[in-house]
C-alpha positions in Angstrom: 18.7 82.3 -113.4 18.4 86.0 -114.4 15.0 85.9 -111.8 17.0 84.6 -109.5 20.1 86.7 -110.0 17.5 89.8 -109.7 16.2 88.4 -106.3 20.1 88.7 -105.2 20.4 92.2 -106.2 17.1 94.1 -104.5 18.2 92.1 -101.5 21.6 93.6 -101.2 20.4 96.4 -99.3 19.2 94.4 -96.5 20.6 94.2 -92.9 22.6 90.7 -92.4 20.7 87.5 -90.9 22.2 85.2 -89.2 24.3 83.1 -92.0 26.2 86.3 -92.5 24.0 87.0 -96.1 21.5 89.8 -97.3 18.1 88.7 -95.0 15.6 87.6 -98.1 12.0 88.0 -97.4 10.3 85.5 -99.1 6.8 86.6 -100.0 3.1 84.3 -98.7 2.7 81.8 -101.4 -0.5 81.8 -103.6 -2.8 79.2 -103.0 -2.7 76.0 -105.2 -5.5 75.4 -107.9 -5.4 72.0 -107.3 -3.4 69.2 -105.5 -0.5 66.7 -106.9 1.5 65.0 -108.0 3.6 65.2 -105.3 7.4 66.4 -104.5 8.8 63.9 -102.4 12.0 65.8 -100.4 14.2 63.8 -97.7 15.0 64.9 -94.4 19.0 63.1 -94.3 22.1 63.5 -92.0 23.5 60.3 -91.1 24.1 62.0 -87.6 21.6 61.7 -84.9 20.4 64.6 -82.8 20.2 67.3 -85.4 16.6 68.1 -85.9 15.7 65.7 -88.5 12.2 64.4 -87.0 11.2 68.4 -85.5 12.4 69.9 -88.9 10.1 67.4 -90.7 7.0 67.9 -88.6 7.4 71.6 -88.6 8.1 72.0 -92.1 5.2 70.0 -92.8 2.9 71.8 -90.6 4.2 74.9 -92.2 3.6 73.8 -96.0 -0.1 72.5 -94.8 -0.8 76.0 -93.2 -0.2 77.6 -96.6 -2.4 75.0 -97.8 -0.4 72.3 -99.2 -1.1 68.8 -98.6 1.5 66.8 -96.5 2.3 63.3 -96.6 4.8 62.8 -93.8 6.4 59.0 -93.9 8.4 58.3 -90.8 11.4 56.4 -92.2 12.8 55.7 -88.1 12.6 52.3 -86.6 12.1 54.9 -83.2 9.1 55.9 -84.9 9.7 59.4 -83.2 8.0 61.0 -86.4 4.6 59.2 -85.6 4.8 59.6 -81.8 5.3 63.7 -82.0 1.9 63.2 -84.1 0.2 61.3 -81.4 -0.2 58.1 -82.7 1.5 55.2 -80.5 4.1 52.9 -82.7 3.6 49.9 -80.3 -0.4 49.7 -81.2 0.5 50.0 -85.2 -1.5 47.1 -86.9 0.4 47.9 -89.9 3.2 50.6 -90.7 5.7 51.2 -93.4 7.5 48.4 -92.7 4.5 46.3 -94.2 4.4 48.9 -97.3 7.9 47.7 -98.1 7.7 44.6 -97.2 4.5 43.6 -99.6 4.0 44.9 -103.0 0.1 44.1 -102.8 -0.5 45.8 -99.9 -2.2 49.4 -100.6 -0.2 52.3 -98.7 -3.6 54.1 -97.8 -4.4 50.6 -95.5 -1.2 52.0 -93.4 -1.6 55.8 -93.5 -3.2 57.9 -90.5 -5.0 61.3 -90.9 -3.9 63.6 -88.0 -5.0 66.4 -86.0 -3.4 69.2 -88.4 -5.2 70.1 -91.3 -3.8 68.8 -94.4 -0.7 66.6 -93.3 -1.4 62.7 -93.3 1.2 60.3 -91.8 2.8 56.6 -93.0 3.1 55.4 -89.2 7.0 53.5 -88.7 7.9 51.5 -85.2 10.7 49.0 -84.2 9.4 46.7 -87.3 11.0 48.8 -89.5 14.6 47.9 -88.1 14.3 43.8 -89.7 13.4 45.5 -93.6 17.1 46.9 -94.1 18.1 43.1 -93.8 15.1 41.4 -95.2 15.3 44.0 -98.7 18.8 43.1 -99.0 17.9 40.0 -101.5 14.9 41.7 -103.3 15.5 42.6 -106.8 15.6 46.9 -107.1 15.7 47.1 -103.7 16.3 50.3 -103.7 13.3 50.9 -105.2 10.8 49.8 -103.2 9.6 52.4 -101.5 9.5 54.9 -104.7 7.0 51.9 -105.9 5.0 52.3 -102.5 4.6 56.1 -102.9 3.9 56.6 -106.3 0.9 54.9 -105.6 -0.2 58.0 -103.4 1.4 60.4 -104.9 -1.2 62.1 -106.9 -3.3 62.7 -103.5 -0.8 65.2 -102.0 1.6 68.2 -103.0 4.9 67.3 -100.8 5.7 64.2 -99.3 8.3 64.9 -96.6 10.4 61.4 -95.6 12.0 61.8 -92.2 14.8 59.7 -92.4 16.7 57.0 -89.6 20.5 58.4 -88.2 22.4 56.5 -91.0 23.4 55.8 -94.3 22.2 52.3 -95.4 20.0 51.0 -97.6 16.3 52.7 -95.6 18.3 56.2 -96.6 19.2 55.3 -99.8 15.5 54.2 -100.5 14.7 57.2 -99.6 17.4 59.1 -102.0 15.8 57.4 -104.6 12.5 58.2 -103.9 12.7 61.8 -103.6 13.2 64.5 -106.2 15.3 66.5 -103.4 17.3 66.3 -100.1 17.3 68.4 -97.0 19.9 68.4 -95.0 19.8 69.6 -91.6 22.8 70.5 -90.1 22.9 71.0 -86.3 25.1 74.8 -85.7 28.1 72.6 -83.5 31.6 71.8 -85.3 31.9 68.4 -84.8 28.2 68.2 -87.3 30.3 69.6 -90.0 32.3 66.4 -90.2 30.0 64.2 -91.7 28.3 66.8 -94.1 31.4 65.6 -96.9 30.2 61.5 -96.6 26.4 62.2 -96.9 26.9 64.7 -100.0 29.5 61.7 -101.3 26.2 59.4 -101.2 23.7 61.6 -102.1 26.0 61.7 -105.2 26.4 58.4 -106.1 22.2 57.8 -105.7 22.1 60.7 -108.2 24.9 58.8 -110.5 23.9 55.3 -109.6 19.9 55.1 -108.9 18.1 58.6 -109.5 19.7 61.4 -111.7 17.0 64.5 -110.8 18.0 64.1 -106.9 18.9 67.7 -106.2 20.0 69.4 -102.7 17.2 71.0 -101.9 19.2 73.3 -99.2 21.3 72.6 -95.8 19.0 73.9 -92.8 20.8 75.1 -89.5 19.7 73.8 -86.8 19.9 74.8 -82.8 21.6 77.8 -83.8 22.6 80.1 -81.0 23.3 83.4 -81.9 24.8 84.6 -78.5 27.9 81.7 -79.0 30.8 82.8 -81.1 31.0 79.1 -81.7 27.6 78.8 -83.1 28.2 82.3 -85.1 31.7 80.8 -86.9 30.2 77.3 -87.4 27.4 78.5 -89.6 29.7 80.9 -91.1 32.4 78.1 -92.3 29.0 76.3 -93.7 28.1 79.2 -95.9 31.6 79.6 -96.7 31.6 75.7 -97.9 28.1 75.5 -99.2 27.0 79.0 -100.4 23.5 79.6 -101.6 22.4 75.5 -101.0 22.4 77.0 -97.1 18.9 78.4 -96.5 18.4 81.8 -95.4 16.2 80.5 -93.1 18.3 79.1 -89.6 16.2 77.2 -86.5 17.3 78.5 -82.9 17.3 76.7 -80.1 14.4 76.7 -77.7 12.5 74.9 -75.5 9.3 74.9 -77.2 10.3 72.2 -79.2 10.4 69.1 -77.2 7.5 71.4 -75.8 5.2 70.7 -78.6 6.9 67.1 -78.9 5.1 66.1 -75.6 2.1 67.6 -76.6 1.9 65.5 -79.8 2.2 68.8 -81.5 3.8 71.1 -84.3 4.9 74.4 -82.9 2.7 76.2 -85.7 -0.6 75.0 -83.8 1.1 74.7 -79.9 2.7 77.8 -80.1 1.8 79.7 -82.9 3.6 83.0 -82.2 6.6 81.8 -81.0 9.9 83.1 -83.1 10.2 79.0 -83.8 6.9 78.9 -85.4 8.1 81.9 -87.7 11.4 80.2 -88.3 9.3 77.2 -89.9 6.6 79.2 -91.8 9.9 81.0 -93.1 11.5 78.1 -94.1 8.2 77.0 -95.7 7.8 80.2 -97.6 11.9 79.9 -98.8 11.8 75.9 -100.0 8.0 77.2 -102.3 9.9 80.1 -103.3 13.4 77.9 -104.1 11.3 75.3 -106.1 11.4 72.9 -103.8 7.8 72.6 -103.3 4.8 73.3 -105.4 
């Protein structure tokens, strides 16, 4: 607390960034001695459209370029997660669905290498959709896919679950399966409505089903800095959240669905774009937070 009290104070001095706080700058991490167990974080708002599935890829691509080993499960029937990776949903064989579904099946039958150094990916499509129903009469079903990963957890550093638009059971597996919760939080006022229900539940999985869940941080997303709107919208989130909003806040730029269409993180399609930096920020800010080794 005093270290991070002390980090608060030599910042003081520093020009404003844009959540209206002292701009940190949150030094390169060293390199890791060796790799796992893993820190499994989830990527949860229950509203759609917010940057769940570009945060996760980004973020992962980020942590890997620091040399951290990413397991990225894509927890969306839409399987957007897999598709921004390059690999097509409707060719899958196998994908999470058949991790949750069977106990005997090993998770390293279902999980792809990709073109990025260091990030691996659990595949999802539209067969994901029936497990919400089918789980509903297991016994610790809410557990299931903590069981799956622990089995691979050892292999990789952070495992980053990109989560479907909602709060049912798929979330709360993942609650339960992660040691912390990111929440992006797109910079609009109608976003901010929600924020209140998904803490409520994140609350109740840390009460009911996993007592180390911890809030990692709320990101901002599609932040505009030339709106008032956007401006006073990240400002009441500070305001409500304090320090659990990241310093770090993602504009809004083309370069995004950019990189999406070109199967893609931003880091390697445009490296030295200011959305890029953002990420390899954020990166340096959730290492530096404790949020990943």
């Amino acid at each position: 607390m005093a270290d991070s009290q002390q980090r608060l104070e030599i910042a003081a001095d520093a020009p404003l960034g844009p959540t209206g706080r002292p701009a940190r700058e949150y030094p390169e991490p060293a390199p890791l001695d060796g790799h796992g167990p893993a820190r499994t974080i989830a990527m949860v708002n229950q509203k759609g459209g917010v940057g769940k599935t570009t945060s996760s890829i980004n973020l992962g691509a980020a942590l890997a370029d620091y040399g951290r080993r990413v397991l990225l499960v894509d927890f969306d029937p839409q399987g957007a997660l897999s598709v921004g990776l390059g690999i097509n949903p409707n060719a899958l064989e196998k994908s999470v669905y058949n991790v949750l579904m069977s106990a005997r099946l090993d998770p390293h039958e279902v999980i792809h290498t990709t073109s990025v150094d260091n990030i691996d990916v659990m595949p999802a499509n539209i067969d994901l959709s029936a497990a919400e129903i089918q789980l509903v009469g297991e016994v610790a079903r809410e557990q299931v896919l903590s069981r799956a990963l622990a089995k691979v957890a050892d292999e990789y550093d952070v495992i980053l679950v990109d989560c479907q638009p909602s709060l049912g059971l798929l979330t709360v597996n993942a609650l339960t399966a992660a040691h912390g919760v990111i929440i992006p939080l797109e910079t609009e006022f109608f976003a901010l409505r929600g924020v209140a229900l998904l803490v409520e539940t994140i609350e109740k999985v840390q009460d009911r089903l996993n007592p180390s869940l911890a809030i990692d941080g709320i990101l901002a997303t599609m932040f505009d800095g030339r709106t008032l709107h956007s401006r006073e919208v990240i400002a009441s989130v500070v305001d409500a959240f304090g320090d659990t909003v990241f310093d770090t806040v993602i504009s809004r730029t083309v370069k995004f669905p950019d990189a999406t269409v070109a199967a893609e993180p931003i880091t390697s399609f445009a490296p030295n774009h200011k959305g890029a930096d953002a990420y390899r920020r954020l990166a340096r800010e959730l290492i530096a937070r404790g949020g990943s080794p």
